[in-house]
C-alpha positions in Angstrom: 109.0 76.8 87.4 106.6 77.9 84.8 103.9 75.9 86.3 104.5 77.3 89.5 104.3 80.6 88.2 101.1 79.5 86.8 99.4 78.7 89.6 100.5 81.9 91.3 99.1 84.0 88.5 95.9 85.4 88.6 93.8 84.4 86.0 93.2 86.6 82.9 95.7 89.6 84.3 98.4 90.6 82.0 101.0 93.5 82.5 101.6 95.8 80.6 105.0 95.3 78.6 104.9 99.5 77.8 106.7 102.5 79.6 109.0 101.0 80.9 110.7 102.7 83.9 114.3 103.5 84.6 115.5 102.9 87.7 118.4 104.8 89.2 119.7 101.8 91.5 123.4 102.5 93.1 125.3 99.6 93.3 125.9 99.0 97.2 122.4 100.0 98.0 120.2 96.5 97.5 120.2 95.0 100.5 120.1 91.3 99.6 119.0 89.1 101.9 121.8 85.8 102.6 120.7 83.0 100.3 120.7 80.9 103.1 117.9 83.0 104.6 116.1 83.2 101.3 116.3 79.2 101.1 114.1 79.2 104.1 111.1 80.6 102.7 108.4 78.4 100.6 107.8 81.2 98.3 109.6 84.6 97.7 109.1 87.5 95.5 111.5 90.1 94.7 109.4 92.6 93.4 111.5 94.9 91.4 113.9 93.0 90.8 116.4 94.6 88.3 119.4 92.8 87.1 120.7 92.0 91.3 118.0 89.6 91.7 117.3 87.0 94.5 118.2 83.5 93.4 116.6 80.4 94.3 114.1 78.4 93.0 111.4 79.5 95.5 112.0 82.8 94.1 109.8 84.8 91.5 111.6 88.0 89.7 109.2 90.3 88.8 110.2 93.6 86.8 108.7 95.7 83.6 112.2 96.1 82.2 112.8 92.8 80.1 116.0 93.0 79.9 116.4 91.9 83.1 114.7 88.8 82.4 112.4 88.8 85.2 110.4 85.1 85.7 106.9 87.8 85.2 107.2 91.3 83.4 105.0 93.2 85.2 104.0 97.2 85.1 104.3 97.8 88.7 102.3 101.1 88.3 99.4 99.3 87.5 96.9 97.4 89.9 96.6 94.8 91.0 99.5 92.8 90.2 99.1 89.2 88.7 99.2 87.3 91.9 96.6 86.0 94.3 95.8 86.8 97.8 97.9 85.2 100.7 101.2 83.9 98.5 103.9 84.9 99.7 106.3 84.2 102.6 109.0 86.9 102.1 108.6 90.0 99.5 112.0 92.3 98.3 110.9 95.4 97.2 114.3 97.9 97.4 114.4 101.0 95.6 111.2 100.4 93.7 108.1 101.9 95.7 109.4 105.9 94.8 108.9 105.4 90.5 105.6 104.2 91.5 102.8 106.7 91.4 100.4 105.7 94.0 102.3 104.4 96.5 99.2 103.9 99.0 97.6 101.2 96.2 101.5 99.5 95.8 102.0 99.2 99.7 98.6 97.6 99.8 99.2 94.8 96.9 101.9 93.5 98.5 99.7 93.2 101.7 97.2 91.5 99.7 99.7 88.8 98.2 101.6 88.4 101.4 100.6 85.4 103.7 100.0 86.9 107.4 103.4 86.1 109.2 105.1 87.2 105.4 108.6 89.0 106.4 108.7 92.2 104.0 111.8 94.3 102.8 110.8 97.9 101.6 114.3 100.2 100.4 113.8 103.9 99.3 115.8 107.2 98.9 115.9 108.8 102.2 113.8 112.5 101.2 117.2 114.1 102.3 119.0 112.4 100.1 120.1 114.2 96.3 119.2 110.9 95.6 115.8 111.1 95.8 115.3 114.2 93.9 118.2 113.7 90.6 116.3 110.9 89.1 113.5 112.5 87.6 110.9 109.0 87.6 110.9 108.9 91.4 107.1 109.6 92.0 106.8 109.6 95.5 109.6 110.9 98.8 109.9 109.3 102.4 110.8 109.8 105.9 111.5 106.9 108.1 107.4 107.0 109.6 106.3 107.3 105.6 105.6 102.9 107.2 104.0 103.5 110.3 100.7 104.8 107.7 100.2 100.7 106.8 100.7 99.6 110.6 97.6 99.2 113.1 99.0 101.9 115.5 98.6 104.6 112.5 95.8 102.3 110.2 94.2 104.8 107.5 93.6 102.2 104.5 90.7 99.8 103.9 92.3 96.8 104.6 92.5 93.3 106.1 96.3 93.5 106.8 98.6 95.9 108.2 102.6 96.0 108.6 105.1 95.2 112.0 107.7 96.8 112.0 110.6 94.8 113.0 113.0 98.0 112.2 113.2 100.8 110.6 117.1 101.7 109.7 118.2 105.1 107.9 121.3 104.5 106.2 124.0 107.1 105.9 127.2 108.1 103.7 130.1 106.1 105.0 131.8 109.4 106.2 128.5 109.5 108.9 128.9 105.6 109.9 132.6 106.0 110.6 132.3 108.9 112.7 129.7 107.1 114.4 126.5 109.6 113.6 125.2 107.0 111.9 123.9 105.0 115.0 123.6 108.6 116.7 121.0 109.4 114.4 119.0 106.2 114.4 118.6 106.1 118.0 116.9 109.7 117.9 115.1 109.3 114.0 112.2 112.3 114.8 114.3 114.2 116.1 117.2 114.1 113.7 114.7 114.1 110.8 113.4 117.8 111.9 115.9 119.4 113.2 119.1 118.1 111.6 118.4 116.0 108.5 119.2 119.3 106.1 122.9 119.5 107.4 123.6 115.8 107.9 121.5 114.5 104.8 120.8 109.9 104.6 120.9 108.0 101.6 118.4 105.2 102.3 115.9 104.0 104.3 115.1 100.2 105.2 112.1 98.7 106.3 111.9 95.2 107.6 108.6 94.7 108.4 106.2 91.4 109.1 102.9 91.3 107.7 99.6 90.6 110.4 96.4 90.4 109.7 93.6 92.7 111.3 90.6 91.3 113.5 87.6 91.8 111.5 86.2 95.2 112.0 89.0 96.8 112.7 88.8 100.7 113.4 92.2 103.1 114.4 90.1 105.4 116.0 
């Protein structure tokens, strides 16, 4: 595995080992992909990965907190990260993209070390959520179209690849999913998010997204 690793790495980077950054991370909100699944990708990183990590030996851990003995320790807030272009077949990233600073520069690393066709999980605190706002090292707050910013309908970035989205889910308490508001809610996002999302507040929001690559010279506009 460490030669794998290796090869992955790009040469001459090392992360920073230095402010480190806590994580608030509930319990039932990493959204783990089935192993099965995961055994169906060449390469996978679980970027973030705190101590619930992704198992497998196609998988690469990658965290700045060593204690979770991540396969690369890795300052997240600092670009680029250590791997080459085009890597990657599937990337978990849940409840890591809001301690990062600049979340425009993350988004677009892990476009750069995705292959095109690379499925992509992105977690993050719903911005109505007290979640978002009681850990004080979340950097950065979302609304469910925060994604549609990386995807070629909405492209504003210099780059050569943009997102899919395959769905875009807001997650609620359990009190909201019983009473069935939940699906309510996600079958009218917009509206709910500016009219109603102060009274019935999410917790989460999850992005499963595929990663294509743009036709050279590319313009939005």
């Amino acid at each position: 595995m460490a030669t794998v690793i290796h090869l992955l790495l790009k040469p001459n980077d090392h992360c920073s080992q230095e402010d480190k950054i806590v994580k608030y991370l509930e319990l039932d909100c990493k959204a783990q992909p089935l192993q099965s699944e995961i055994a169906n990708y060449e390469k996978v990183l679980d970027l973030g990965c705190g101590k619930r990590q992704l198992k497998g030996d196609n998988v690469i851990t990658v965290d700045i907190d060593i204690r979770c003995r991540p396969k690369v320790v890795c300052n997240l807030s600092q670009f680029p990260y250590p791997f080459k272009d085009d890597v990657f077949d599937f990337i978990h990233c849940s409840q890591v993209i809001e301690h990062i600073s600049n979340t425009v520069n993350a988004i677009g690393e892990i476009l750069r070390i995705a292959k095109p066709g690379c499925k992509v999980f992105i977690g993050v605190p719903h911005f109505s959520s007290a979640i978002a706002y009681k850990d004080p090292t979340h950097k950065s707050f979302f609304s469910v179209k925060t994604i549609d910013y990386f995807c070629s309908n909405y492209f504003s970035f210099d780059h050569s690849k943009c997102f899919e989205i395959i769905s875009a889910k807001i997650i609620f308490s359990k009190l909201w999913r019983f009473i069935a508001l939940s699906s309510l809610f996600n079958s009218l996002q917009t509206s709910w998010e500016n009219r109603l999302s102060g009274i019935f507040p999410a917790k989460f929001i999850e992005w499963h997204l595929v990663v294509r690559e743009l036709p050279d010279g590319y313009s939005s506009e």
